[in-house]
DOZA-447669 format. One record per atom (N, C-alpha, C): residue in three letters; x negated, y, z negated; residue number from 1. Coordinates in nm, 2 decimals. Layout:
REM residues N
{r ALA x X y Y z Z k NUM} .
...
REM end
This chain:
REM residues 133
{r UNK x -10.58 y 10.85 z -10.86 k 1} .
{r UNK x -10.51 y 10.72 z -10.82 k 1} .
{r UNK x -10.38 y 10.71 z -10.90 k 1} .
{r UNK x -10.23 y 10.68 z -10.88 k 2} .
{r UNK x -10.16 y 10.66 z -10.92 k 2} .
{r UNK x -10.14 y 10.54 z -11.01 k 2} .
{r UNK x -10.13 y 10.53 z -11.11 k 3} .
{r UNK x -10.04 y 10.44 z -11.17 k 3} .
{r UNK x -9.96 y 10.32 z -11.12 k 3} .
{r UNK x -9.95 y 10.21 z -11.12 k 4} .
{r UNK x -9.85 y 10.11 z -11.12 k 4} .
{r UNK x -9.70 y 10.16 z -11.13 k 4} .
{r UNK x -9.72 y 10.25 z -11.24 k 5} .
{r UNK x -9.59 y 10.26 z -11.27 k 5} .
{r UNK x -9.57 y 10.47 z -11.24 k 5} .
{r UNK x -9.58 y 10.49 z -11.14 k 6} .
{r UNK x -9.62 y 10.60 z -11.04 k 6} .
{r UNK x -9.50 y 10.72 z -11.06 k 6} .
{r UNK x -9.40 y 10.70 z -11.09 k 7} .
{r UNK x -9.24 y 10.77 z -11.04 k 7} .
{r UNK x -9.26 y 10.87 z -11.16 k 7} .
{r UNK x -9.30 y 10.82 z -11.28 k 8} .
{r UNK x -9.32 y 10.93 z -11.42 k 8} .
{r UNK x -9.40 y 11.04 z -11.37 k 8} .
{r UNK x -9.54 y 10.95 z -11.32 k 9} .
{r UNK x -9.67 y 11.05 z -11.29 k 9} .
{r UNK x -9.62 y 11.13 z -11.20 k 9} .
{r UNK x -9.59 y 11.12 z -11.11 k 10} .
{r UNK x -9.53 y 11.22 z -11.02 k 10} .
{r UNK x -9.40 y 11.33 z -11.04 k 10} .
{r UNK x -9.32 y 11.28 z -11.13 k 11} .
{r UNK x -9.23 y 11.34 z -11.14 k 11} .
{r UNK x -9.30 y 11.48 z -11.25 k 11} .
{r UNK x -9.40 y 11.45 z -11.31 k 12} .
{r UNK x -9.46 y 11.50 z -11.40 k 12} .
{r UNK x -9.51 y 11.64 z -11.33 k 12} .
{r UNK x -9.60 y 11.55 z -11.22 k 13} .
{r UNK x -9.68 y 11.68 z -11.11 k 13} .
{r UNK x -9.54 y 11.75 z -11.05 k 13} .
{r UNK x -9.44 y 11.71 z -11.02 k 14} .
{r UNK x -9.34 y 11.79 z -10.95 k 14} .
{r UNK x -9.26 y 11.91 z -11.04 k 14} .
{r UNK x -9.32 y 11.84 z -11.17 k 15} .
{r UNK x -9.20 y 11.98 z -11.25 k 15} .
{r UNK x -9.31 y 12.10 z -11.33 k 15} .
{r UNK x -9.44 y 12.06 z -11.29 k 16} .
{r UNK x -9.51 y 12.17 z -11.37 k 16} .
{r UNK x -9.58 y 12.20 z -11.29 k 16} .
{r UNK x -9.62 y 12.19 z -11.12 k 17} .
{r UNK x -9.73 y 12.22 z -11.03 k 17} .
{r UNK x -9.70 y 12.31 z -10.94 k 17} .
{r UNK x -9.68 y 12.43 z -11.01 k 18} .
{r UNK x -9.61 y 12.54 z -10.92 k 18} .
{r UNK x -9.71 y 12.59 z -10.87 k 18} .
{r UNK x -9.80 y 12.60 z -10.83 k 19} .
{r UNK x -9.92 y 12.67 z -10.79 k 19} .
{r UNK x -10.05 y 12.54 z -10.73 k 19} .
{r UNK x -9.99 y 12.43 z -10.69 k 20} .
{r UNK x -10.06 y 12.34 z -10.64 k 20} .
{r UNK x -10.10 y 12.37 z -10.45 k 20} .
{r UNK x -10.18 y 12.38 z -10.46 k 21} .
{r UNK x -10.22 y 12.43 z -10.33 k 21} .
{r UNK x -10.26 y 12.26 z -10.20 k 21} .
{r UNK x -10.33 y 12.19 z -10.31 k 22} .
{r UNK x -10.41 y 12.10 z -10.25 k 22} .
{r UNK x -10.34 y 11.97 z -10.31 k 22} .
{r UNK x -10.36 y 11.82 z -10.27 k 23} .
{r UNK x -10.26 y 11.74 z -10.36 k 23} .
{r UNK x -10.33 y 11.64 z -10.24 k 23} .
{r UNK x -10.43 y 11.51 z -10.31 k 24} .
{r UNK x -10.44 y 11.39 z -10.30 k 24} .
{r UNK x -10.40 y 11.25 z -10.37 k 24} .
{r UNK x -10.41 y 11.18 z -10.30 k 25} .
{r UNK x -10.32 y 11.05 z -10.36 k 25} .
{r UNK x -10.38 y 10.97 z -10.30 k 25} .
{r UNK x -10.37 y 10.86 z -10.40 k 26} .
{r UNK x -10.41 y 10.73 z -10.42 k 26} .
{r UNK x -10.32 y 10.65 z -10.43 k 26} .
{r UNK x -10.26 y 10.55 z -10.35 k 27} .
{r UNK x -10.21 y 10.44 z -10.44 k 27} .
{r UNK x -10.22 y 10.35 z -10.50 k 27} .
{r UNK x -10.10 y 10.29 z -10.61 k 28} .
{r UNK x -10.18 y 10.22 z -10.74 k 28} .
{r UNK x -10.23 y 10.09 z -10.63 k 28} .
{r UNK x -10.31 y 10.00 z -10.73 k 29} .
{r UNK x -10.34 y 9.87 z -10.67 k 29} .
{r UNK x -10.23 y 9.77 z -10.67 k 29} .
{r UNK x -10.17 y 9.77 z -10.58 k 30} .
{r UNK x -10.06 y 9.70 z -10.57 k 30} .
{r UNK x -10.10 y 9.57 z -10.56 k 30} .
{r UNK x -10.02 y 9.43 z -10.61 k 31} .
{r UNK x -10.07 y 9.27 z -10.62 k 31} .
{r UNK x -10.00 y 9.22 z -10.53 k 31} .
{r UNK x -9.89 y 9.29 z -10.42 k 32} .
{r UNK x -9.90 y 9.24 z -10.31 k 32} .
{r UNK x -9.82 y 9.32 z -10.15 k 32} .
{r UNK x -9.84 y 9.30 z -10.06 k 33} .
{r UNK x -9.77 y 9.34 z -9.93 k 33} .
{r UNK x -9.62 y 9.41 z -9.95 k 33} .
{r UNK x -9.58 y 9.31 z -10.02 k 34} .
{r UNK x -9.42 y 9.37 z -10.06 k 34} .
{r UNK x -9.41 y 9.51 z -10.15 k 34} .
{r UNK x -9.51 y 9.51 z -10.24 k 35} .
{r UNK x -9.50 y 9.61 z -10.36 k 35} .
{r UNK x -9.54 y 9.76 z -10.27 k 35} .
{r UNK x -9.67 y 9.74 z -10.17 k 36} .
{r UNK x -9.73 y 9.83 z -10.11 k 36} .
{r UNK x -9.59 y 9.90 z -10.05 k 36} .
{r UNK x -9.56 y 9.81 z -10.02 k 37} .
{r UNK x -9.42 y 9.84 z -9.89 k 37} .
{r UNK x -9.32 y 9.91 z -9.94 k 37} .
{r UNK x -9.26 y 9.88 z -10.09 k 38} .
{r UNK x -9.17 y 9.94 z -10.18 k 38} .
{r UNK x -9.23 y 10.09 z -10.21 k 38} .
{r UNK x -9.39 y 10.07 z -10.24 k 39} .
{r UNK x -9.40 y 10.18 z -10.29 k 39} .
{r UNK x -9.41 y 10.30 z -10.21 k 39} .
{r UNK x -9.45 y 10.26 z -10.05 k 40} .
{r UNK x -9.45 y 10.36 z -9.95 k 40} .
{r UNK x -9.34 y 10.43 z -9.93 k 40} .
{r UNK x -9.23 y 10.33 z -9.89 k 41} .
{r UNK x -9.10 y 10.36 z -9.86 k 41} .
{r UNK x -9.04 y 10.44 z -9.98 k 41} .
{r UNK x -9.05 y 10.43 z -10.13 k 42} .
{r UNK x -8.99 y 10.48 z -10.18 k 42} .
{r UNK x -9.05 y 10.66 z -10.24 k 42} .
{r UNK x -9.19 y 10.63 z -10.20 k 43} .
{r UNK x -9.25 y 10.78 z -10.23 k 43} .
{r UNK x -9.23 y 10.87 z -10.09 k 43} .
{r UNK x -9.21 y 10.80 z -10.01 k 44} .
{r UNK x -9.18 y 10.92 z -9.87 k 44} .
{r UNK x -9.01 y 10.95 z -9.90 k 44} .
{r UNK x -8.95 y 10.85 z -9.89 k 45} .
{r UNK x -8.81 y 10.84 z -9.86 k 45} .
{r UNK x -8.77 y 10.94 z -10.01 k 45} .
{r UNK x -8.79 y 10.93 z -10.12 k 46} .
{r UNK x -8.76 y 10.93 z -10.25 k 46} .
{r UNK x -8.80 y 11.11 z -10.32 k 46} .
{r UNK x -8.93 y 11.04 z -10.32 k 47} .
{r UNK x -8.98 y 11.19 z -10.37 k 47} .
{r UNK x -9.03 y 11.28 z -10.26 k 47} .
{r UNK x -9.09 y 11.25 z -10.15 k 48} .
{r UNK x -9.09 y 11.36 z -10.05 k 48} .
{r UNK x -8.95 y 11.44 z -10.02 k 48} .
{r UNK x -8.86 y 11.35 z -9.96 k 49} .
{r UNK x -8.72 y 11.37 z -9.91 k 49} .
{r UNK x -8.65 y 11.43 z -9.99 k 49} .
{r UNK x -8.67 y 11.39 z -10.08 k 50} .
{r UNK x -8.50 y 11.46 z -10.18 k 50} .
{r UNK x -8.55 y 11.49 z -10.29 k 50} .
{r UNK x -8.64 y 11.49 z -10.34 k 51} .
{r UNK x -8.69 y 11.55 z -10.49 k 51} .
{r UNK x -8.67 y 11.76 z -10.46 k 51} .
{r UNK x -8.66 y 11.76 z -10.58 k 52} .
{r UNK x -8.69 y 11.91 z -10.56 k 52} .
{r UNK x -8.84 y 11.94 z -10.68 k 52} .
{r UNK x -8.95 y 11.90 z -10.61 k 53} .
{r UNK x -9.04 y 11.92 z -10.70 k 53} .
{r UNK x -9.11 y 12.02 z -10.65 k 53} .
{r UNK x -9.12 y 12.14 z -10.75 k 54} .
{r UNK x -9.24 y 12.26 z -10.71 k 54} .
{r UNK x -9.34 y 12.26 z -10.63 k 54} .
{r UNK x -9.40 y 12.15 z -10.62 k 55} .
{r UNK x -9.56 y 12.21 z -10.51 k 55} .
{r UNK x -9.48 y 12.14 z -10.36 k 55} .
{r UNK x -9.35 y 12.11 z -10.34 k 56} .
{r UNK x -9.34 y 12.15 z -10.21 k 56} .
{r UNK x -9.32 y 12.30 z -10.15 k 56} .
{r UNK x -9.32 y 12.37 z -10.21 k 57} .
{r UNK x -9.30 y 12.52 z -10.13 k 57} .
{r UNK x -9.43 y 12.62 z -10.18 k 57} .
{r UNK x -9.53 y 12.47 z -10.25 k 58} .
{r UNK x -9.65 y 12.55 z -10.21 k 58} .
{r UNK x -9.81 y 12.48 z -10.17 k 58} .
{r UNK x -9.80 y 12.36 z -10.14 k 59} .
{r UNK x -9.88 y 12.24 z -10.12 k 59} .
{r UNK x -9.89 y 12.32 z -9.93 k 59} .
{r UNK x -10.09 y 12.29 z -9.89 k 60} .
{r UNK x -10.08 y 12.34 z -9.75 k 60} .
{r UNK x -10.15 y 12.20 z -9.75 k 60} .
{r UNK x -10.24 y 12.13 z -9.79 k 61} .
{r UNK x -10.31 y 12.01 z -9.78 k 61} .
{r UNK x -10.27 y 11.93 z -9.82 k 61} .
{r UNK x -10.20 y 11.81 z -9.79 k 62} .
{r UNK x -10.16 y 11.72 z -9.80 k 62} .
{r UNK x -10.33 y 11.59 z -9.79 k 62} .
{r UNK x -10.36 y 11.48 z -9.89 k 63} .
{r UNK x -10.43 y 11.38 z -9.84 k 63} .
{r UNK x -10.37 y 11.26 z -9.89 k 63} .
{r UNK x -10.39 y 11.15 z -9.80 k 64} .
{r UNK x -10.32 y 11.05 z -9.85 k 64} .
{r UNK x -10.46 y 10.93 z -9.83 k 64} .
{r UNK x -10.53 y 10.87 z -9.95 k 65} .
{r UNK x -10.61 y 10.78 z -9.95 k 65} .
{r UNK x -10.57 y 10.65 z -9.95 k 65} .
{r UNK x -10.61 y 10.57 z -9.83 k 66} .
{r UNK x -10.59 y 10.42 z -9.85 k 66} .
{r UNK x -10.41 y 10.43 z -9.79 k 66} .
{r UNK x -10.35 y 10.50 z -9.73 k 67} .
{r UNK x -10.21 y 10.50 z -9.72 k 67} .
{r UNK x -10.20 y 10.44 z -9.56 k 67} .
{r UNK x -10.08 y 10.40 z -9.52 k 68} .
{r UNK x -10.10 y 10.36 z -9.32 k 68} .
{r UNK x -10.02 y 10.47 z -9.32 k 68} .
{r UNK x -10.09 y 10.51 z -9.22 k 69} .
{r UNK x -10.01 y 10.64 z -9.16 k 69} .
{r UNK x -9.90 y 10.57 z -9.06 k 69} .
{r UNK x -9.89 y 10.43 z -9.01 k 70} .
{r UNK x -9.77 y 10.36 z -8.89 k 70} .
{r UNK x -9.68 y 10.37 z -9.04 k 70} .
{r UNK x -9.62 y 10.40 z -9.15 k 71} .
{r UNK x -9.57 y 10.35 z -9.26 k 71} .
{r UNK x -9.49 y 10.53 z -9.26 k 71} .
{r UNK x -9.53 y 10.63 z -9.19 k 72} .
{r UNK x -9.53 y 10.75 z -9.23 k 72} .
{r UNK x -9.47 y 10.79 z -9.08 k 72} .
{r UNK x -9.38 y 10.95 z -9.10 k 73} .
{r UNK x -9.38 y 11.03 z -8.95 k 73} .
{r UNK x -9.35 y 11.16 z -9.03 k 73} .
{r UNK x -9.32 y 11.29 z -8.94 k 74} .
{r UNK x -9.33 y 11.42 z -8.98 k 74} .
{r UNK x -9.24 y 11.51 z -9.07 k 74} .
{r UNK x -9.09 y 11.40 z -9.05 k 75} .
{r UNK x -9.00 y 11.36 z -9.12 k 75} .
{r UNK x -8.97 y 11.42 z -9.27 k 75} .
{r UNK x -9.06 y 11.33 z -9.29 k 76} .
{r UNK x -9.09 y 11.28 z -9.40 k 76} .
{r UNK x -9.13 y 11.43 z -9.53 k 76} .
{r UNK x -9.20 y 11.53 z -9.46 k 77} .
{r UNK x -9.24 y 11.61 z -9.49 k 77} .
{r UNK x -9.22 y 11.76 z -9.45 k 77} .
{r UNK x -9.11 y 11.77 z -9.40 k 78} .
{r UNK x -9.00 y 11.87 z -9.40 k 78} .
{r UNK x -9.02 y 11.98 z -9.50 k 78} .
{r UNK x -8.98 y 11.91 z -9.55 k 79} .
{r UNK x -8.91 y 12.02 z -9.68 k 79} .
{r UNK x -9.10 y 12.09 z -9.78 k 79} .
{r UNK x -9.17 y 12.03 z -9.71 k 80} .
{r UNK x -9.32 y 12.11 z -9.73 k 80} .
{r UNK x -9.31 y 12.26 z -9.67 k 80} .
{r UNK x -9.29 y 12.35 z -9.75 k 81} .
{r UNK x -9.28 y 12.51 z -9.64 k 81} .
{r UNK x -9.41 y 12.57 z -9.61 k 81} .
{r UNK x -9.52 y 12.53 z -9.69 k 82} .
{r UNK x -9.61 y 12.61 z -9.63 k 82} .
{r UNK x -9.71 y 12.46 z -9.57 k 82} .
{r UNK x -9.65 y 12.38 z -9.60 k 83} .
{r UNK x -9.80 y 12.24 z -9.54 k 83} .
{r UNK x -9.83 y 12.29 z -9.36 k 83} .
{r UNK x -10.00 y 12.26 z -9.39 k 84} .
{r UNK x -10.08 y 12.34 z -9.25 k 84} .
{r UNK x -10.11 y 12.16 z -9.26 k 84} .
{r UNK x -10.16 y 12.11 z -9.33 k 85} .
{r UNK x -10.25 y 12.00 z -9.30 k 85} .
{r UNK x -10.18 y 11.87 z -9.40 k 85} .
{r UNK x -10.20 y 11.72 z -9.34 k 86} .
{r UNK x -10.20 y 11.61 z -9.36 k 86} .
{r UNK x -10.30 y 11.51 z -9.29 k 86} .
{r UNK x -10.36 y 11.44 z -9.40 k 87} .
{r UNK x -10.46 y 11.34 z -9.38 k 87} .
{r UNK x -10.43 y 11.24 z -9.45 k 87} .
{r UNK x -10.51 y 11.17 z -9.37 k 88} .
{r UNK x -10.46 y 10.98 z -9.38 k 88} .
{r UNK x -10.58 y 10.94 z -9.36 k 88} .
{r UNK x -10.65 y 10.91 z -9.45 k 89} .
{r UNK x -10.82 y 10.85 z -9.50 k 89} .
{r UNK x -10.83 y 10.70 z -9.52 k 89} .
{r UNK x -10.95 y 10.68 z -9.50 k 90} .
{r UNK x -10.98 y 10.52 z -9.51 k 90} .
{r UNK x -10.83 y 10.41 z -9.45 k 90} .
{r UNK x -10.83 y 10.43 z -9.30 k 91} .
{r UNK x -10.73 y 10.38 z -9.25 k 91} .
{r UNK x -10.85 y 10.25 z -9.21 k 91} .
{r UNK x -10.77 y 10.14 z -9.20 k 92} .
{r UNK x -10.85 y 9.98 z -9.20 k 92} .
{r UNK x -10.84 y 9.97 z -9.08 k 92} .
{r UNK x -10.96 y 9.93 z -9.02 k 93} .
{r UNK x -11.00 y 9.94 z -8.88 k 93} .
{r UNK x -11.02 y 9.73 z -8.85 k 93} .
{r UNK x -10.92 y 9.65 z -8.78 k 94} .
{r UNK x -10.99 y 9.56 z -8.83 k 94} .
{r UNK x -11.02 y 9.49 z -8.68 k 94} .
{r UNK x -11.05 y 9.60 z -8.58 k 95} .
{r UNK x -11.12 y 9.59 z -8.48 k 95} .
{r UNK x -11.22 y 9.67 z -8.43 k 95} .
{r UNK x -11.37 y 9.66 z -8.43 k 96} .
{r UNK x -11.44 y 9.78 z -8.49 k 96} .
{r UNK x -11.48 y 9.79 z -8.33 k 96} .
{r UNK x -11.42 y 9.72 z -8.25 k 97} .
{r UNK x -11.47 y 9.77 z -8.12 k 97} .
{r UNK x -11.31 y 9.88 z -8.01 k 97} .
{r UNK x -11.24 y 9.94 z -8.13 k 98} .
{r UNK x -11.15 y 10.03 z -8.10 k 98} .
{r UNK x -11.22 y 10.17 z -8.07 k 98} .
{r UNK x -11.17 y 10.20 z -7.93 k 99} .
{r UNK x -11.19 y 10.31 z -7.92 k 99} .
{r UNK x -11.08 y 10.45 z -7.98 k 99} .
{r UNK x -11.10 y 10.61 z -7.96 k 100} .
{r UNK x -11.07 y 10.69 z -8.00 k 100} .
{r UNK x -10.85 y 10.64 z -7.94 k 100} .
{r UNK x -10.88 y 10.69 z -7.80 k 101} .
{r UNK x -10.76 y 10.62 z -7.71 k 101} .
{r UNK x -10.69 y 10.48 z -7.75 k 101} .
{r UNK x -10.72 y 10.43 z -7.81 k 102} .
{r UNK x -10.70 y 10.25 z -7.85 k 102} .
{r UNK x -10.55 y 10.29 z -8.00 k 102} .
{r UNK x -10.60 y 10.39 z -8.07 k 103} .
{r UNK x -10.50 y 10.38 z -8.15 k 103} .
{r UNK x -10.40 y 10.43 z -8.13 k 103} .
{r UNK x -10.25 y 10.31 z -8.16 k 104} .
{r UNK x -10.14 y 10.33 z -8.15 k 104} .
{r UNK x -10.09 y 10.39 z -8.22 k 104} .
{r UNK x -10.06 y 10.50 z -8.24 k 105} .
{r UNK x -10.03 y 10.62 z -8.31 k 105} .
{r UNK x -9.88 y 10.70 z -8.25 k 105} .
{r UNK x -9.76 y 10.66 z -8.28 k 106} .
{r UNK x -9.66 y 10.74 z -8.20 k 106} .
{r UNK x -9.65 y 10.87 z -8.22 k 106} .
{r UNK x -9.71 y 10.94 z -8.14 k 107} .
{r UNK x -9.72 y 11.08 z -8.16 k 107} .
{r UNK x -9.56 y 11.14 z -8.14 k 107} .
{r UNK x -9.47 y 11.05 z -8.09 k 108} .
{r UNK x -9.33 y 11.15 z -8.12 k 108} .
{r UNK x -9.29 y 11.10 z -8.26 k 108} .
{r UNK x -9.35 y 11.08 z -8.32 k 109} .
{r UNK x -9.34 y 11.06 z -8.45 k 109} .
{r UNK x -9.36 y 11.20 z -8.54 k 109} .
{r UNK x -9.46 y 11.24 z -8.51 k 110} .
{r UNK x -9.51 y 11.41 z -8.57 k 110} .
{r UNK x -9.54 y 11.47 z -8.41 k 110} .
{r UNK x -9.41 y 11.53 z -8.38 k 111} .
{r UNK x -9.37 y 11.64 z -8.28 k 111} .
{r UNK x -9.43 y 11.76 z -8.41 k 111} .
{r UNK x -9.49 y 11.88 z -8.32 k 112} .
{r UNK x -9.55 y 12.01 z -8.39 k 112} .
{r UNK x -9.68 y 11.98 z -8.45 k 112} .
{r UNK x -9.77 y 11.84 z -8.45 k 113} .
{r UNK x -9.87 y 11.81 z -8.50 k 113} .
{r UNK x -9.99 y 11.77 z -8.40 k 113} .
{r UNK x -10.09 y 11.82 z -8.41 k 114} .
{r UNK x -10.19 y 11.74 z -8.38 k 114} .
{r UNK x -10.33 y 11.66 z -8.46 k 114} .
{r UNK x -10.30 y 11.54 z -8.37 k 115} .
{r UNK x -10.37 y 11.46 z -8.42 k 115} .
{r UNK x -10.53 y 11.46 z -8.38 k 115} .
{r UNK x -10.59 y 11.47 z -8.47 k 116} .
{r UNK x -10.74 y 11.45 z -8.48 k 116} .
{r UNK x -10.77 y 11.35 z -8.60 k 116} .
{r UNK x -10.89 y 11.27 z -8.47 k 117} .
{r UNK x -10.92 y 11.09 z -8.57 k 117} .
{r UNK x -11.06 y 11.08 z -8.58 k 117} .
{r UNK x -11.08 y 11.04 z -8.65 k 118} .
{r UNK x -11.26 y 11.03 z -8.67 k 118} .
{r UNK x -11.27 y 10.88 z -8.71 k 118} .
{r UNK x -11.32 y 10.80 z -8.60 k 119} .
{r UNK x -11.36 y 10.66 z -8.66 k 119} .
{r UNK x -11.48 y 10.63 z -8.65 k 119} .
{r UNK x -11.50 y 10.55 z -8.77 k 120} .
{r UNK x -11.61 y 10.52 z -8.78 k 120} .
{r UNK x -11.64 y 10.33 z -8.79 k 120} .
{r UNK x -11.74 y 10.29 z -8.85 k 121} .
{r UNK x -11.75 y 10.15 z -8.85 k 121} .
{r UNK x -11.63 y 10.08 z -8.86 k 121} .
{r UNK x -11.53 y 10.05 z -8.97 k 122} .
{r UNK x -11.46 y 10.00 z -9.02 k 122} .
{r UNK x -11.33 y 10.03 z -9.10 k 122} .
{r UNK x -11.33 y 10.19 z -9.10 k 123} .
{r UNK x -11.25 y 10.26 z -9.13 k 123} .
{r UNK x -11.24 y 10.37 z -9.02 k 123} .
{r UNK x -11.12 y 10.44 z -9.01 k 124} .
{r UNK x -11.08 y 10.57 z -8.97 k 124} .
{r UNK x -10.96 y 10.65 z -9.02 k 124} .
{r UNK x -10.99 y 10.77 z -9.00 k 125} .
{r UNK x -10.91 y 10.89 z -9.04 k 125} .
{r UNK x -10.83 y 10.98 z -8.99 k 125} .
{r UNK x -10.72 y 10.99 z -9.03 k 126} .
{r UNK x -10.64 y 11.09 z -8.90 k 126} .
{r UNK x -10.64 y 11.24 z -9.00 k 126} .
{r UNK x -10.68 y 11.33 z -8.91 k 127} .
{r UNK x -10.60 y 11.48 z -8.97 k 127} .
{r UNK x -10.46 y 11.51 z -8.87 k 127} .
{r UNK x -10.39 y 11.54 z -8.94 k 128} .
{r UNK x -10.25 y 11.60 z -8.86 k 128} .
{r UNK x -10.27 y 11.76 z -8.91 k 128} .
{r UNK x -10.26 y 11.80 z -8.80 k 129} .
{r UNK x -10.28 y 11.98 z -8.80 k 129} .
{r UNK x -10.13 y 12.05 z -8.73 k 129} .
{r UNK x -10.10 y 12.09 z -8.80 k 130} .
{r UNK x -9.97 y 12.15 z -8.83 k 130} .
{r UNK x -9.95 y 12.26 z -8.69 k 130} .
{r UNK x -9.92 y 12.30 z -8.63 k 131} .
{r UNK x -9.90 y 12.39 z -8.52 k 131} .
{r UNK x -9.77 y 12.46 z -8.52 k 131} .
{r UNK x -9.88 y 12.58 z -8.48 k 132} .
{r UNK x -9.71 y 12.68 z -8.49 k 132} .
{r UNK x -9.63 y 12.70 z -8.37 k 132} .
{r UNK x -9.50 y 12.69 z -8.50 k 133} .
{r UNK x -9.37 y 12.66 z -8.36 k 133} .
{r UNK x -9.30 y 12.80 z -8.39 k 133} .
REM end
């Protein structure tokens, strides 16, 4: 789980994780909607986008716990050279009578990806599976 104060911790994993294959995340317990929202936008926009941290040219599993994947697109994760896979876990289901088809998911969002969802009671999961282009 990340930190409150997140930008250190990461910047930390980006300069010494040259051989990071695998890489889950947590985010901190944010105290409100706004903070969630800053912290989304600035770890995709920020450190995915423009950082030059080591385990992008070698991370193939991406997992993102507790993250909205509507907050996210493929974009984002470019500059990943060997990423096969991205997951998006414990997504909040707060209609438990949604079917598989029911989720709005813009799939021209992640062009080259397929999406596989597994819901269950109250939560669900997306894997994005990387396809070769």
């Amino acid at each position: 789980m990340l930190p409150r104060k997140w930008k250190e911790c990461v910047k930390v994993i980006g300069g010494v994780c040259s051989e990071l294959d695998r890489l889950t995340i947590w985010p901190s317990c944010a105290s409100s909607a706004r903070e969630r929202d800053n912290f989304y936008r600035e770890l995709y926009e920020t450190e995915f986008l423009t950082s030059n941290s080591l385990y992008k040219s070698t991370i193939t599993h991406l997992t993102f716990n507790r993250f909205n994947i509507y907050e996210s697109k493929a974009d984002y994760f470019n500059n990943f050279s060997k990423l096969r896979y991205i997951e998006y876990k414990n997504q909040r289901k707060f209609n438990v009578f949604y079917s598989n088809t029911e989720l709005n998911i813009d799939k021209n969002l992640w062009p080259n990806y397929r999406l596989d969802t597994k819901i269950e009671n109250y939560n669900w999961d997306v894997k994005l599976v990387k396809l070769n282009t």
